[in-house]
C-alpha positions as CSV (number, residue, x, y, z in Angstrom):
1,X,-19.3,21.6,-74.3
2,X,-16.2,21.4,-76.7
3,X,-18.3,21.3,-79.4
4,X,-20.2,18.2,-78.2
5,X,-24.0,18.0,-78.1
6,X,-25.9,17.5,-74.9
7,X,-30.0,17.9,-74.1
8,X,-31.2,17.5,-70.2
9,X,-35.1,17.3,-70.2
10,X,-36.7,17.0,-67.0
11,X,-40.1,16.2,-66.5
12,X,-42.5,16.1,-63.5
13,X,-45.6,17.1,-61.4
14,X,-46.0,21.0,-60.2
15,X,-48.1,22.8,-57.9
16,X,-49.1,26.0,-59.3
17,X,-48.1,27.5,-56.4
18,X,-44.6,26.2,-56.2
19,X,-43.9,28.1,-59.6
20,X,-42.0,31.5,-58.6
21,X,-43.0,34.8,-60.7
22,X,-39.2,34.3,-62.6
23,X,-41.5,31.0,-64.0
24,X,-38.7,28.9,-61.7
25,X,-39.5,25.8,-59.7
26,X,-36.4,24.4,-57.0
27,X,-36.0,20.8,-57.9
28,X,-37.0,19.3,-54.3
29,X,-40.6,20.8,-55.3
30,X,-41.2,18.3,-58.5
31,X,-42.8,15.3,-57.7
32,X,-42.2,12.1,-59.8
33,X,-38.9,13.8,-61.4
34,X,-38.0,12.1,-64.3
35,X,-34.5,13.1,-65.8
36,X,-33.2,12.4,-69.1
37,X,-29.8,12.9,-70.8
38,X,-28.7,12.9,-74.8
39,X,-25.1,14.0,-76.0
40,X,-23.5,13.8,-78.9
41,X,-19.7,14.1,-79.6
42,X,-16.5,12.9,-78.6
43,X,-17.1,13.1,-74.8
44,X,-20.2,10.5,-74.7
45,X,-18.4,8.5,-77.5
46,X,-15.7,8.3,-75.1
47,X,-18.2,7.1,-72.2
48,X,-18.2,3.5,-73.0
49,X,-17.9,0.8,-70.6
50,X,-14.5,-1.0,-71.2
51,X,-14.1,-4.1,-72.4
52,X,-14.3,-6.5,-69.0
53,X,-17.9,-5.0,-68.2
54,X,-19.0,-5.3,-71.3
55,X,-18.6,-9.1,-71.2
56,X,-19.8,-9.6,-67.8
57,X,-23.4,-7.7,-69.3
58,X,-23.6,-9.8,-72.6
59,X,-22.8,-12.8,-70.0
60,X,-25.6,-12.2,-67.5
């Protein structure tokens, strides 16, 4: 997205029989789902906390 860089990967436990013929799986049928996010770019470099929070989490 506007030239940024983003991965989703999203692991988790499947029945066999909760995989469609499409090979598609509805996300209330994965047990112990796992999501992780990476980006790259301008829009997660612009996703910092600001400068109070930052303080507060060096502080406690």
């Amino acid at each position: 997205i506007n030239g940024d860089r983003q991965i989703v990967v999203l692991t988790g436990v499947v029945r066999p029989s909760d995989i469609t013929r499409q090979n598609v799986v509805l996300s209330t049928q994965i047990g112990q789902l796992r999501i992780r996010y990476f980006g790259r770019g301008l829009m997660k470099d612009n996703l910092q906390p600001g400068w109070l929070i930052r303080i507060l989490n060096k502080i406690f």
